[in-house]
C-alpha positions in Angstrom: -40.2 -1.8 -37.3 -39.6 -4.4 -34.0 -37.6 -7.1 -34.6 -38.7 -10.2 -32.8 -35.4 -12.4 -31.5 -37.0 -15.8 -29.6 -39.4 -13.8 -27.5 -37.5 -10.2 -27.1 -38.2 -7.8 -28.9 -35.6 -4.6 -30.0 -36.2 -1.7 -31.9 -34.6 1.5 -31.9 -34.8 3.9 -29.6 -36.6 7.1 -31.0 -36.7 11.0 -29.6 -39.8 9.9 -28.0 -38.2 7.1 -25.4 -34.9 9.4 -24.6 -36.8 11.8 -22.4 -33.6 12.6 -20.5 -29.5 13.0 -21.2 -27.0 12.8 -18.9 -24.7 15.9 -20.0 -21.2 15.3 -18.9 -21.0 18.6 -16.8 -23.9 17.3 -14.6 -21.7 15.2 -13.2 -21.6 15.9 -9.3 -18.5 15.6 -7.0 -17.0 12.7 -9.1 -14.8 13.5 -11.6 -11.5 14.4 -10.6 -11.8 13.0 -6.9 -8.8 12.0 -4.9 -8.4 9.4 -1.8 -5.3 8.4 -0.5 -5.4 4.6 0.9 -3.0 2.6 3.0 -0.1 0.6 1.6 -1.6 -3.5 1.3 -5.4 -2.5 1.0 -7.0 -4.8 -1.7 -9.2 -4.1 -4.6 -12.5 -4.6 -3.0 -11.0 -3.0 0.6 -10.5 -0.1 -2.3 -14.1 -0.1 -3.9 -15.8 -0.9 -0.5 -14.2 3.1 0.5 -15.8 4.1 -2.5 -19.2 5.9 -2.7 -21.3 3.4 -4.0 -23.8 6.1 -5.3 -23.7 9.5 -6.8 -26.2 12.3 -8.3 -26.2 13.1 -11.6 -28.3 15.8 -13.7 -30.7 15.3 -16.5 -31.3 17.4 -19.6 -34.4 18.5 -17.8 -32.8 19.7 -14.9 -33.7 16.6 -13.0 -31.8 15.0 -9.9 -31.2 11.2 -10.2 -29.2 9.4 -7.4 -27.1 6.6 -9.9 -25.4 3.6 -8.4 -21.7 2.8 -9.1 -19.9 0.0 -10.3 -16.1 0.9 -9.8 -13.2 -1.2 -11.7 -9.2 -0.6 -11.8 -7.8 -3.2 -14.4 -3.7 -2.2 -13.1 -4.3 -1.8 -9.4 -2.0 -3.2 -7.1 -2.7 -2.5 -3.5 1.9 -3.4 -2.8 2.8 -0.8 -5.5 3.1 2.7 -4.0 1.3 4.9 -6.7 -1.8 6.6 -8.2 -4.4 4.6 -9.9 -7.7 5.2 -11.6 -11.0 3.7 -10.3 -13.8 4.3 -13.0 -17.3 4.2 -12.0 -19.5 3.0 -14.7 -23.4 4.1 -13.6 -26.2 1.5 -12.8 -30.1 1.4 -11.8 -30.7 4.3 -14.5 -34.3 3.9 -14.7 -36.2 3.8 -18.2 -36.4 7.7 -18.7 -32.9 7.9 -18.3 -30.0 7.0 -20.7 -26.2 7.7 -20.6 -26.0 8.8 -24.2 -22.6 9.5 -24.1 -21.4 6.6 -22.0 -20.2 8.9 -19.2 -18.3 7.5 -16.1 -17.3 8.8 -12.3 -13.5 8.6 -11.9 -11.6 8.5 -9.0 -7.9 8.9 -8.4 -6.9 6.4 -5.7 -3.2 6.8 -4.3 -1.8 4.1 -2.8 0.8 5.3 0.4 4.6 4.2 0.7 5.0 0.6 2.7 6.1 1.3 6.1 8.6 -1.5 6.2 8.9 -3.1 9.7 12.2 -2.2 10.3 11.0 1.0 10.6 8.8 1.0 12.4 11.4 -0.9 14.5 14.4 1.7 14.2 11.3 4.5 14.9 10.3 2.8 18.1 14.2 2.1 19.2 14.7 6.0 18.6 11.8 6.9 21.1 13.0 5.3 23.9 16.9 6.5 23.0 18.5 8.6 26.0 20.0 11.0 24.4 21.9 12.6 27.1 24.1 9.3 26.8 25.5 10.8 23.4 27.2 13.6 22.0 25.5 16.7 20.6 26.9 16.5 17.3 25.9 13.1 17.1 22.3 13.5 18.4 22.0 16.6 15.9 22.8 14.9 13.0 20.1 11.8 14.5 17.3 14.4 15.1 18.0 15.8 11.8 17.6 12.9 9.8 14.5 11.5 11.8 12.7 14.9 10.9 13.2 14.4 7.8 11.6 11.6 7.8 8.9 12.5 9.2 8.2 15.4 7.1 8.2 12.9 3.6 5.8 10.7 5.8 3.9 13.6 6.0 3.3 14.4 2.6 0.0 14.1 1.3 1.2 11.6 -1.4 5.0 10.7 -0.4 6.9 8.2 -2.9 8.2 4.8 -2.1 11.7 6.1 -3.0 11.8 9.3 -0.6 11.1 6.8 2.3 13.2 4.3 1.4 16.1 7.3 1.4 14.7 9.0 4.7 14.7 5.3 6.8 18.4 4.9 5.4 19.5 8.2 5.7 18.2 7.6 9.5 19.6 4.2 10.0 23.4 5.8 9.1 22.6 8.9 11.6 22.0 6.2 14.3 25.1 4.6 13.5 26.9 7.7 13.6 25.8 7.7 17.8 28.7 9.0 19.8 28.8 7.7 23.3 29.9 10.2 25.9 32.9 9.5 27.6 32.2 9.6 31.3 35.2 11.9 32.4 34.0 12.2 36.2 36.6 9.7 37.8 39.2 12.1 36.5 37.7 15.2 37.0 37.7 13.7 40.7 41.3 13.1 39.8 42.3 16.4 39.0 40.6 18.0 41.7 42.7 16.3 43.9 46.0 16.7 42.2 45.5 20.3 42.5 45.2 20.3 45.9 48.3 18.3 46.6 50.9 20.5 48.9 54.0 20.2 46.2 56.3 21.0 48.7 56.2 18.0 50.6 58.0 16.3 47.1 61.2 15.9 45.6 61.4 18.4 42.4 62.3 15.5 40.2 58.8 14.0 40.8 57.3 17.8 40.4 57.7 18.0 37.3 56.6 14.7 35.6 53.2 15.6 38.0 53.0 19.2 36.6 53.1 17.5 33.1 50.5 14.5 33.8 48.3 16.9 35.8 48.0 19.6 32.4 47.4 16.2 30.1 44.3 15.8 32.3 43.5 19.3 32.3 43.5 19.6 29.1 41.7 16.9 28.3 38.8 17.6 29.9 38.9 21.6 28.3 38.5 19.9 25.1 35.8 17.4 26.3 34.0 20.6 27.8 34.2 22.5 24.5 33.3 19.5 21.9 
């Protein structure tokens, strides 16, 4: 029996008018979907990513190409994290009716901030001249720095694991060991050695023996470190 409200009419819908269901395994390619976006991106930078169509099947094996209306109530483009993006369907035409109020999801992760400092500290690094430091030192630097690159690798790294990796970097670059630049007594040495002793009082000999295996040994240890 309509019902007349003003001048539209309702009634209920019978067998008749729903010609064709949308089952929820019809649904193609959007459920369970992934995308990673960039630390900052806004909502609409987020949605405007999104498809803004997708096909579903009918009951009656029909195709239909649905649009999409895509909402996140928590999403917060300067929190590092997943978030859900549900797409509710639109332009169904009049055969077609979501009888079980079925929706496209999309998980959205949003990536780590890359803090300017560093991107500062990673640019600083590249043009470090490494030769000016010890090895130890440099090892422990190279370490750390591929280790941060391997968490800013990940697929979907957390907040936390960079925030470790840049300081866990920042201490291995503070940890840089200039070399000591031992050629002026290398020089030194070389012509100690080659001194004719016997032009020299032996009192003097042996406070020069002494001075002369100082050096020496000072630059085995430098040679070995």
């Amino acid at each position: 029996i309509p019902i007349t409200v003003s001048s539209l009419t309702i009634r209920e819908l019978t067998s008749a008018d729903i010609k064709d269901i949308v089952y929820e395994e019809s649904i193609v390619s959007q459920k369970d979907s992934k995308k990673t976006v960039d630390y900052g991106k806004t909502f609409d930078e987020v949605v405007a990513s999104l498809p803004s169509t997708t096909q579903v099947n009918d009951t009656g094996g029909n195709t239909h190409t649905l649009g999409l209306t895509w909402t996140c109530a928590d999403y917060d483009g300067n929190t590092n994290g997943w978030y859900t993006f549900v797409g509710e369907y639109t332009n169904l035409p009049n055969t077609l009716v979501n009888a079980y109020l079925l929706t496209a999801e999309t998980s959205v992760f949003v990536r780590p901030e890359i803090s300017n400092e560093l991107k500062a500290l990673l640019a600083r690094l590249e043009a470090l001249n490494t030769a000016a430091y010890t090895t130890e030192s440099v090892i422990a630097l190279e370490s750390a720095k591929t280790a941060l690159n391997s968490v800013l690798a990940k697929d979907y790294p957390m907040q936390e694991e960079v925030d470790n990796a840049y300081q866990a970097l920042v201490t291995a670059e503070a940890g840089l060991v200039v070399k000591v630049d031992f050629s002026a007594l290398q020089t030194a040495v070389n012509s100690a050695k080659s001194l004719d002793l016997t032009k020299y009082v032996s009192e003097g000999k042996f406070a020069f023996r002494t001075a002369l295996k100082a050096a020496e040994d000072l630059l085995s240890d430098y040679d070995s470190a």
